[in-house]
C-alpha positions as CSV (number, residue, x, y, z in Angstrom):
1,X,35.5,-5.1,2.4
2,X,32.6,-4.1,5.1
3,X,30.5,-0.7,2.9
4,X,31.5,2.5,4.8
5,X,27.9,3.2,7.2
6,X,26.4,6.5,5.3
7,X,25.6,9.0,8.3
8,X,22.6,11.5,7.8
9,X,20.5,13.6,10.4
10,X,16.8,13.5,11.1
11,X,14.7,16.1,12.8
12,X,12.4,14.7,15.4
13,X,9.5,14.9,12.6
14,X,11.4,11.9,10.7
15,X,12.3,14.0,7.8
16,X,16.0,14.6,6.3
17,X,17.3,17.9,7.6
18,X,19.9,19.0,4.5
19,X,22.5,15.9,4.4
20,X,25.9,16.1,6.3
21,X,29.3,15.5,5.4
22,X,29.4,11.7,5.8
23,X,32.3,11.9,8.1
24,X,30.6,14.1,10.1
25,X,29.6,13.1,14.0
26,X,25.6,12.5,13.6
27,X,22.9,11.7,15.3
28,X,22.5,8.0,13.4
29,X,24.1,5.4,11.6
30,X,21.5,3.5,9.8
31,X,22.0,0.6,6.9
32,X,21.0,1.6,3.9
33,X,17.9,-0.4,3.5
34,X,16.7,1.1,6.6
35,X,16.2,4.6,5.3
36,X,13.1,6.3,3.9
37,X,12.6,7.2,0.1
38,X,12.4,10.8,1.1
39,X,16.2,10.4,3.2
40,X,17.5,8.3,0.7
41,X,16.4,10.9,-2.4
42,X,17.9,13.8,-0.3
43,X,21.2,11.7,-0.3
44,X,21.4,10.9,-3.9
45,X,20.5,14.7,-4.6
46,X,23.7,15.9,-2.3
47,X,25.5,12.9,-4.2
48,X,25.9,11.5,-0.9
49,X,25.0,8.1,-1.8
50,X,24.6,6.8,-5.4
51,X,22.3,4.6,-6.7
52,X,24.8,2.0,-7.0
53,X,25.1,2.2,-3.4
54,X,21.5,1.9,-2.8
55,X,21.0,-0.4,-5.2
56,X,23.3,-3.0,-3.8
57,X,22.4,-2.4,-0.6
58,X,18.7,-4.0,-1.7
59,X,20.5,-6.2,-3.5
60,X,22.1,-7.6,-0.9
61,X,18.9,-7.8,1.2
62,X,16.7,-9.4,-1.1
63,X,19.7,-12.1,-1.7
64,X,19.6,-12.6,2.2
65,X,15.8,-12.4,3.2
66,X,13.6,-12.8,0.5
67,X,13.9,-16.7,0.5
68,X,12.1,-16.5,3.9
69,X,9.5,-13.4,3.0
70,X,8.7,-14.8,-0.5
71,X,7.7,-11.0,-1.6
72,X,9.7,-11.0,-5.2
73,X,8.0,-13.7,-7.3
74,X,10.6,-12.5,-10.2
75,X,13.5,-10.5,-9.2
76,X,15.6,-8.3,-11.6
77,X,18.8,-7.6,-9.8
78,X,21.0,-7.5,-13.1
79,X,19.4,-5.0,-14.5
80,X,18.9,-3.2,-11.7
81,X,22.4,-2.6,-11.2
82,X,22.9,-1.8,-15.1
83,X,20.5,1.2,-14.5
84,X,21.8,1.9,-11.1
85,X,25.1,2.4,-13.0
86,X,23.7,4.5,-15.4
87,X,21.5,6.5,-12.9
88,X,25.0,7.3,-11.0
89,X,26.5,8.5,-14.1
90,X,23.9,11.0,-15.0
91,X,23.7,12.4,-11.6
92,X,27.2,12.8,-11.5
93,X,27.0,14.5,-14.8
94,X,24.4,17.2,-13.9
95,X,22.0,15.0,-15.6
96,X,19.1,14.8,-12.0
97,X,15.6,13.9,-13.1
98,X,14.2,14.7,-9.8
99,X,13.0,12.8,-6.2
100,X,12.5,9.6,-8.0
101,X,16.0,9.6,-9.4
102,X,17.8,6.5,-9.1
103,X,15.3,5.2,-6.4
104,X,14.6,1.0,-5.9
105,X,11.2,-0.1,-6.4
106,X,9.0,-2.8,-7.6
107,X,5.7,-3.6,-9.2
108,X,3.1,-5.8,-8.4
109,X,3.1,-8.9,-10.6
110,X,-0.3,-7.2,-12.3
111,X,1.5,-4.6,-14.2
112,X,2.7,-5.2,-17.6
113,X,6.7,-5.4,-17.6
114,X,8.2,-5.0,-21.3
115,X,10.9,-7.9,-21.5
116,X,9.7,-8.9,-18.1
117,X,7.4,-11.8,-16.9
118,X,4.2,-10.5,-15.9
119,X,2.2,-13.9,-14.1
120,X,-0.3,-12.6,-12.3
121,X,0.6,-15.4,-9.7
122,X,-0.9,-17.5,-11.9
123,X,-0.1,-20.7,-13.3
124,X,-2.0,-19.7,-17.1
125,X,0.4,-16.7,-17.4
126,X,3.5,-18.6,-16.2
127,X,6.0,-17.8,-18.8
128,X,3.8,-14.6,-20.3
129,X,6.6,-11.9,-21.0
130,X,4.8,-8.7,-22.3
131,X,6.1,-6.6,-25.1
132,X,5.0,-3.0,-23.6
133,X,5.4,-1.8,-20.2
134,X,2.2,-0.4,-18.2
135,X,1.9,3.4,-18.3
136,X,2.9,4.0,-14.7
137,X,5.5,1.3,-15.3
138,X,7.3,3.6,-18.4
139,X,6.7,6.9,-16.5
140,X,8.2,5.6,-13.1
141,X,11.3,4.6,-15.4
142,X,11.5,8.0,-17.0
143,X,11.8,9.5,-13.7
144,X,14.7,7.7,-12.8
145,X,12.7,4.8,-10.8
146,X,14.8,1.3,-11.2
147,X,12.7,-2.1,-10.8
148,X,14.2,-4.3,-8.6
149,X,11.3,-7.3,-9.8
150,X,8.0,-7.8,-9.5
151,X,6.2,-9.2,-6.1
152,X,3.6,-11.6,-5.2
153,X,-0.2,-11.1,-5.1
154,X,-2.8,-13.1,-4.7
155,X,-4.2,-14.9,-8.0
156,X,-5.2,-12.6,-10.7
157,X,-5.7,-9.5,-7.6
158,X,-8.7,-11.6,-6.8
159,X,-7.4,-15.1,-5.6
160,X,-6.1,-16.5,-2.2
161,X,-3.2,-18.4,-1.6
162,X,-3.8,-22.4,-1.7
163,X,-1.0,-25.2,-1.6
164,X,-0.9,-25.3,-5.1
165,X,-0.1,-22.0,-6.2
166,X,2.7,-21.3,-9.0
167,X,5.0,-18.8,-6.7
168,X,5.2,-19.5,-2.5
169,X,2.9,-16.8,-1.0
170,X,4.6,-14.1,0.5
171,X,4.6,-14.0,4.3
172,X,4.7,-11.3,7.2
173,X,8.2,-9.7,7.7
174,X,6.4,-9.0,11.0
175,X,5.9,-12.7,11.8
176,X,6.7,-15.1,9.1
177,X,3.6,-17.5,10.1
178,X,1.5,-14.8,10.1
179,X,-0.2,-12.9,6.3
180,X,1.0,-10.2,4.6
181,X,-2.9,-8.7,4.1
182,X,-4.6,-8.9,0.5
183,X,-4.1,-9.1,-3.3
184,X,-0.8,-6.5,-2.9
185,X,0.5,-8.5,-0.7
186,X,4.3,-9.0,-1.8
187,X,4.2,-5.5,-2.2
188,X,3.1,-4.5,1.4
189,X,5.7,-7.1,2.5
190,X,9.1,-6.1,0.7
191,X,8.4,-2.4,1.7
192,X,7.9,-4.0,5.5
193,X,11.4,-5.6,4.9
194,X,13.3,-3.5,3.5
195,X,13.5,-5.1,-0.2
196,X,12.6,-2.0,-1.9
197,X,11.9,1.5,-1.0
198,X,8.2,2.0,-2.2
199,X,6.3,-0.8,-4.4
200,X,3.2,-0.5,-6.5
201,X,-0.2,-1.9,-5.9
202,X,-3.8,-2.1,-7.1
203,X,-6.7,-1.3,-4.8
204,X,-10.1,-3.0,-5.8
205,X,-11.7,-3.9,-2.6
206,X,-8.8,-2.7,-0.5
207,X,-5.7,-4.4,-1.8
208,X,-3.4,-1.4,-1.0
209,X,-4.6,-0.6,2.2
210,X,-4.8,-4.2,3.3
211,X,-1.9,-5.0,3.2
212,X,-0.4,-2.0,4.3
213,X,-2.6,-2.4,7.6
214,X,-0.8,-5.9,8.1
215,X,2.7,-4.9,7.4
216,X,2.6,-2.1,9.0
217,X,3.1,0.8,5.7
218,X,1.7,3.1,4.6
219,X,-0.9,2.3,1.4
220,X,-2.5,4.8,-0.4
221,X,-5.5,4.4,-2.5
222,X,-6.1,7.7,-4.7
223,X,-9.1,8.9,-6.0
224,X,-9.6,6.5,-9.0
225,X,-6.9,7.2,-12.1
226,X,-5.1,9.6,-10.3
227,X,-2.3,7.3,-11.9
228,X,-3.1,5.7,-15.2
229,X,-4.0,2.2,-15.3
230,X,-3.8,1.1,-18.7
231,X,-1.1,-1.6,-18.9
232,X,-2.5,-3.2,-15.6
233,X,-4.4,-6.5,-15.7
234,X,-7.7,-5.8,-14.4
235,X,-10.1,-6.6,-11.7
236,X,-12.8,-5.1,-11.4
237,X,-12.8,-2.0,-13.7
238,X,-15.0,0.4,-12.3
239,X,-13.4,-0.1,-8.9
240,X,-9.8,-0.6,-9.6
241,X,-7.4,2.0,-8.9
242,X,-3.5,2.2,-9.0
243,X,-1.2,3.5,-6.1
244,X,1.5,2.6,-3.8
245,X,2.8,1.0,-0.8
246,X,5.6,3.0,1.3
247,X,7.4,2.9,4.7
248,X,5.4,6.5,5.6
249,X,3.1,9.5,4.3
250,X,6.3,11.4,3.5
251,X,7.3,9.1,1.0
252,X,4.0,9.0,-0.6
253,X,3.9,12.5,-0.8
254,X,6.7,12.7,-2.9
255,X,5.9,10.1,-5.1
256,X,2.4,12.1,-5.6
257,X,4.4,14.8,-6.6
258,X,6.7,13.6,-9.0
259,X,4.0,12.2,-10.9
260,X,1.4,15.2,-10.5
261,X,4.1,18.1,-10.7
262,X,2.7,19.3,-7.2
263,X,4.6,20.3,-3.9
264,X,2.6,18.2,-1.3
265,X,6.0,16.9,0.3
266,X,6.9,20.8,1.4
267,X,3.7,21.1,2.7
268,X,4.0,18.0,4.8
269,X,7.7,19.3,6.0
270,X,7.0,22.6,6.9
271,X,7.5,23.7,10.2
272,X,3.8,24.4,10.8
273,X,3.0,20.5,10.0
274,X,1.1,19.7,13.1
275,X,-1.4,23.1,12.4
276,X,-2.8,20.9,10.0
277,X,-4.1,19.2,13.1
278,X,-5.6,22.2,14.9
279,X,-9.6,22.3,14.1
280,X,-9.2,19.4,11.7
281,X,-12.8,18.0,12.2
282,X,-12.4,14.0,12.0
283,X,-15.7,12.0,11.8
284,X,-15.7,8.6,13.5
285,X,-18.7,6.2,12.6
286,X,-21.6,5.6,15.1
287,X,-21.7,2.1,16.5
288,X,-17.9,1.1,15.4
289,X,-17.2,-1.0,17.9
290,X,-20.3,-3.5,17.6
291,X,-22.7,-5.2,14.6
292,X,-25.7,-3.5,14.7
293,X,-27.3,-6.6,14.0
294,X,-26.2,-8.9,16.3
295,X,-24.5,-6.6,18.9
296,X,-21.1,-8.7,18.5
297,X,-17.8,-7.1,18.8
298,X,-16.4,-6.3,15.1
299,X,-12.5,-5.3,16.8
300,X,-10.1,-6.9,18.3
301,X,-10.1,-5.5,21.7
302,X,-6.0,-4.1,21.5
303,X,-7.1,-2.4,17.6
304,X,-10.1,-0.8,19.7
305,X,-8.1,0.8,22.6
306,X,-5.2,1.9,20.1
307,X,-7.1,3.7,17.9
308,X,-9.2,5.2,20.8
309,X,-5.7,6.0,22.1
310,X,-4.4,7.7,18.9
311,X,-8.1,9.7,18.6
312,X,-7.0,10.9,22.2
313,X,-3.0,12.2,20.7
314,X,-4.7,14.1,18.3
315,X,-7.3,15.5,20.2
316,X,-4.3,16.7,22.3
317,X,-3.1,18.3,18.9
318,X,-6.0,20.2,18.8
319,X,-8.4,18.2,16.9
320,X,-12.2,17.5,16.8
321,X,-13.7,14.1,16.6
322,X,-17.2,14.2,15.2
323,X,-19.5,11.2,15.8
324,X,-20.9,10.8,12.0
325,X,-23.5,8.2,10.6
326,X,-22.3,6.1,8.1
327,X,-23.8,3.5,5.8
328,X,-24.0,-0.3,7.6
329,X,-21.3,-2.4,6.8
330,X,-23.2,-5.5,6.2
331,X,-24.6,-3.7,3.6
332,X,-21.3,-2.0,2.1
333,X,-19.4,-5.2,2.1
334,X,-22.1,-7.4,0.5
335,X,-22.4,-4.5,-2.5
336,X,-19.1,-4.0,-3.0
337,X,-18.3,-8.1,-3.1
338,X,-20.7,-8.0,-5.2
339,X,-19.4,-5.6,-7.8
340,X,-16.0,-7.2,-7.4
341,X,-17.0,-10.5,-7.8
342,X,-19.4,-10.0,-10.9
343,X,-17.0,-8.0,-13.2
344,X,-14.2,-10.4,-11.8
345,X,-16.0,-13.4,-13.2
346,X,-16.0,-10.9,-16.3
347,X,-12.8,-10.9,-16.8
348,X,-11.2,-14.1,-16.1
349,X,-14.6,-16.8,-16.8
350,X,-12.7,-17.9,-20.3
351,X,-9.8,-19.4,-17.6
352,X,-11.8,-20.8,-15.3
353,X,-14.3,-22.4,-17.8
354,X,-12.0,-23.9,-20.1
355,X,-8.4,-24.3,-18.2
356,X,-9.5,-24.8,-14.5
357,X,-6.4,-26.8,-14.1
358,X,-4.3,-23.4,-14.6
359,X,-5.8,-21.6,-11.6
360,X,-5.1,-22.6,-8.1
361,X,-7.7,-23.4,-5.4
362,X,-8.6,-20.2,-4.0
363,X,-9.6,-18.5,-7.2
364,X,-11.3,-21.4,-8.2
365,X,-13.7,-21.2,-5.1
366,X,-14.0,-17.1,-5.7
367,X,-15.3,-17.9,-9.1
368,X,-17.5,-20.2,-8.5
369,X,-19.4,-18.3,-6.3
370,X,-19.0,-15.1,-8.5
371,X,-20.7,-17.4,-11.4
372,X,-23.9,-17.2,-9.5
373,X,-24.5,-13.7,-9.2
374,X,-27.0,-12.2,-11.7
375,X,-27.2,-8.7,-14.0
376,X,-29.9,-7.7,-11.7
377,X,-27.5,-8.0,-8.3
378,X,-24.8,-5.9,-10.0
379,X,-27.2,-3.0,-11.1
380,X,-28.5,-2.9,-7.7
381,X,-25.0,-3.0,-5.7
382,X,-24.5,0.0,-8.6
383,X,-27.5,2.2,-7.7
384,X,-26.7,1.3,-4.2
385,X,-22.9,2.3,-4.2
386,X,-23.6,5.7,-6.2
387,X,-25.9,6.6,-3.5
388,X,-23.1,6.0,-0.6
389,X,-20.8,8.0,-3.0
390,X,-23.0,11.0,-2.9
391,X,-24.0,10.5,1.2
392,X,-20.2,10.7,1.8
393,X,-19.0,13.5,-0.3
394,X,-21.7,15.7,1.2
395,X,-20.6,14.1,4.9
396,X,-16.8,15.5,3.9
397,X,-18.3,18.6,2.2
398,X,-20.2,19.8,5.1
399,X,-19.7,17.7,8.7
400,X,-15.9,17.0,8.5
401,X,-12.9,17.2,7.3
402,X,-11.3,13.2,7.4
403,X,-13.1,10.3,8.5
404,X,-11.1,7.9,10.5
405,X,-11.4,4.0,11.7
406,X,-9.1,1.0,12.5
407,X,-7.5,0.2,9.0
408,X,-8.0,-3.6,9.8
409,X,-10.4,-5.2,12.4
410,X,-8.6,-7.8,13.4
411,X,-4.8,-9.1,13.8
412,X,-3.3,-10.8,10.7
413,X,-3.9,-14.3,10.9
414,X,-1.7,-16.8,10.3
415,X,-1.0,-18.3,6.8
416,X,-2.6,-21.4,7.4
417,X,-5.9,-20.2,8.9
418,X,-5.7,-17.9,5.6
419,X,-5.4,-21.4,3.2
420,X,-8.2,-22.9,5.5
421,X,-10.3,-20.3,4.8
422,X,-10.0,-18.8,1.2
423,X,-13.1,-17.1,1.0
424,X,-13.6,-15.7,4.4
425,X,-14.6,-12.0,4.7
426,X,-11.5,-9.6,6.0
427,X,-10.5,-6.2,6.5
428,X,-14.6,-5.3,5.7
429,X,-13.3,-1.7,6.8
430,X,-11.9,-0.9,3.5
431,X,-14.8,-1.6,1.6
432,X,-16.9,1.8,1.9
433,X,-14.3,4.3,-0.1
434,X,-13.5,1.4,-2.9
435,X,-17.7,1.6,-3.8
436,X,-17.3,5.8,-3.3
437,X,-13.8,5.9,-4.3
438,X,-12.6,8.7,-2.2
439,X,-9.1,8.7,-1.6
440,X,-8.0,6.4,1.4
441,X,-5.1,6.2,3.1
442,X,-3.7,3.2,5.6
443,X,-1.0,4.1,8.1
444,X,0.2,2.2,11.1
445,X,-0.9,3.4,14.8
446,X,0.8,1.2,17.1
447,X,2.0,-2.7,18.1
448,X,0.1,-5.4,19.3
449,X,1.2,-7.7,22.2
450,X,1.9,-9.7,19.7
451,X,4.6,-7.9,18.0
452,X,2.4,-7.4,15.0
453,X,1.2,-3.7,13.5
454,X,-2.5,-2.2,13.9
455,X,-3.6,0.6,11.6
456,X,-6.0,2.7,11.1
457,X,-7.6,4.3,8.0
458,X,-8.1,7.7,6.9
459,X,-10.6,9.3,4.1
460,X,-11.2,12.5,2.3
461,X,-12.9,14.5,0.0
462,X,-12.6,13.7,-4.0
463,X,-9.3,14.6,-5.1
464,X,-8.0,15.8,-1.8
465,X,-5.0,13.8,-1.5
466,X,-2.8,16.6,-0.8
467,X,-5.0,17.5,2.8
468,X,-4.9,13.4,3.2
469,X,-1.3,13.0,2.8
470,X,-0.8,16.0,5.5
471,X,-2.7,15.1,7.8
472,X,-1.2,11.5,7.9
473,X,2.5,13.1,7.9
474,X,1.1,15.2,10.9
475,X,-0.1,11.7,12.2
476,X,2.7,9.9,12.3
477,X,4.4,12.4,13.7
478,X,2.1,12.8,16.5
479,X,2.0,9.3,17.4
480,X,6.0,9.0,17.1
481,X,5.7,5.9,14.7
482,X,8.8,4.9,12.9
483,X,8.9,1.6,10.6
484,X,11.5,-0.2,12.9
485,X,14.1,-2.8,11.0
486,X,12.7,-6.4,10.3
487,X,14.5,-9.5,10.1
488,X,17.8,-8.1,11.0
């Protein structure tokens, strides 16, 4: 018997106006999957919808879709449903936890899952199944999250996919040829296609906001342990950082706040969002468009004239757009490889020195070259990053407000120009607040004439991810982007 459609009413913003009787003659009739974590909480708040419902409507999906997507490398639909069961009966019982309560997510294959295989994409951890869960794991749970599996990345968050990898690497819900961005990149991708409702991530040298730029979601890189990382295999440990992927800024927002106890999500709904736009001083780098080198174009012609479009919207919103001077990105991206590659080798040298066979291609290539850098080149990329750091906190403290650029520089590229190419330089843009570690966020801008997302990336101040999550709320709206339905 066909699931009875669940009616619910959006203001022109995108945000849930108070739910409706479901019977009720509204504005839309949208799937399940389809909504928003911030219109799917307010339904399971009204008791609406239950998290059964919701539940099996991902359920349903993933069964359908993800043997083309490939974002779930280990799916846990059983128990899913178990908790889904019991997250109904405590709602119905009085028993809400709050905006997380009974809401479908899952975890990068990088966090530690109790009772749960935690790979790492990777052929050495194939059957690893950890006894304790990472911290943001166990505190998602306890506010009512349920784990609907865990999703590919890229080899040990530092990797790129080869033929002979353990899992299939998960493709574009966009375009299945085409890449799903970086090391989060089956968590950019289910979000994209409606597997889950929000997905965690790491963020080293961009892996949230890389893949959020290709899938076209939102991915949010806090300042560094704005959520815990203990439990998380790591990277690169002075630049890795925990966050999340979602379908919009809204979502994020309340997320933020059910971890942090804050009220950013009210902020972002008010009916005053767009003032957060008037005066808002947004720096743009000097020289964007070309290498200062060479002179060569670093955009793809349709990422250029978007995001000078969207500049233009929120001009027209009453913003300023400063011309700042920035560090050179040669420079930034050769540092912060450097740190990532040398701590990298760190952690995983034991594997590559003494099983090669268990790694695939990609990371094998990554290591090697990592192998070659020297004590001396780290300190320096160190010294070097720490001075960027202080350059751009005094830029946000006393120029602007945000600084702003295309989240990616290019199109996603296919899958197999990615496997031709495993250690090709992309998505340099995100490179500059992973070495300073102000928060970042990536948020879609428009479509190509290709059919596939462009995004651009926004950055603030130390610990100012309640302004950052605002002003991409305020964004969004501005532009009138809306995730649109994949796949169906």
């Amino acid at each position: 018997m066909p699931r009875k459609a669940i009616h619910f009413k959006l203001d022109r913003g995108g945000s849930v106006q108070t739910p409706l009787n479901p019977s009720a003659d509204v504005h839309a009739d949208t799937p399940l999957h389809a909504l928003s974590l911030a219109q799917a909480s307010a339904l399971i708040r009204h008791q609406q919808i239950t998290p059964v419902q919701l539940v099996q409507a991902y359920i349903d999906r993933i069964e359908r879709l993800d043997g083309q997507v490939n974002a779930l490398v280990t799916p846990t639909l059983d128990a899913a449903m178990q908790a889904a069961h019991q997250a109904t009966r405590e709602i119905a019982q009085g028993q809400y936890r709050g905006p997380l309560h009974g809401i479908p997510m899952a975890h990068k294959d990088v966090y530690l899952t109790q009772g749960v295989r935690t790979t790492a994409h990777s052929r050495h951890l194939h059957d690893w199944v950890p006894t304790v869960s990472a911290t943001l794991v166990t505190g998602l749970e306890r506010l009512g999250v349920i784990s609907l599996g865990k999703t590919a990345c890229h080899e040990f968050a530092f990797g790129s996919p080869s033929e002979d990898d353990l899992f299939p690497p998960a493709r574009n819900p966009w375009h299945l040829a085409h890449m799903p961005g970086s090391s989060s990149s089956g968590s950019g991708a289910a979000v994209a296609a409606g597997l889950c409702l929000a997905a965690t991530g790491t963020d080293t040298g961009g892996s949230i906001r890389h893949p959020a730029a290709a899938c076209g979601v939102v991915g949010f890189k806090p300042t560094r342990l704005a959520y815990p990382l203990s439990g998380v295999i790591a990277l690169a440990p002075s630049l890795d950082v925990a966050g999340f992927l979602t379908r919009n800024a809204l979502d994020q927002a309340l997320i933020w706040d059910a971890w942090h106890g804050s009220d950013v999500a009210t902020a972002c709904t008010a009916d005053v969002q767009r003032s957060v736009l008037r005066g808002l001083r947004i720096g743009v780098p000097a020289g964007l468009w070309h290498n200062a080198e060479n002179g060569q174009a670093t955009h793809d012609p349709q990422i250029q004239a978007c995001f000078d479009e969207t500049l233009q919207k929120l001009q027209a919103e009453g913003a300023q757009v400063v011309t700042v001077d920035l560090p050179p990105q040669p420079a930034v991206v050769q540092a912060a490889n450097t740190l990532i590659a040398y701590e990298a080798f760190q952690q995983l040298q034991h594997i590559w020195r003494d099983h090669p066979d268990q790694l695939g291609q990609g990371l094998r290539q990554k290591l090697a070259g990592a192998a070659q850098l020297s004590l001396n080149d780290y300190h320096a990329a160190r010294v070097q990053a720490d001075v960027w750091q202080q350059q751009v906190s005094a830029l946000l403290a006393e120029q602007v407000d945000m600084l702003m650029w295309p989240g990616r520089e290019a199109l996603p590229e296919t899958l197999q120009a990615l496997m031709a190419n495993p250690t090709g330089q992309r998505s340099a843009c995100n490179r500059l607040f992973s070495l300073t570690g102000h928060p970042a966020l990536t948020c879609p801008m428009g479509v190509s004439t290709q059919g596939l997302p462009m995004a651009l990336q926004i950055g603030a101040a130390l610990h100012g991810e309640g302004h950052l999550l605002q002003v991409a709320h305020a964004l969004a709206s501005a532009i009138g982007w809306r995730l649109p339905v994949l796949l169906d």
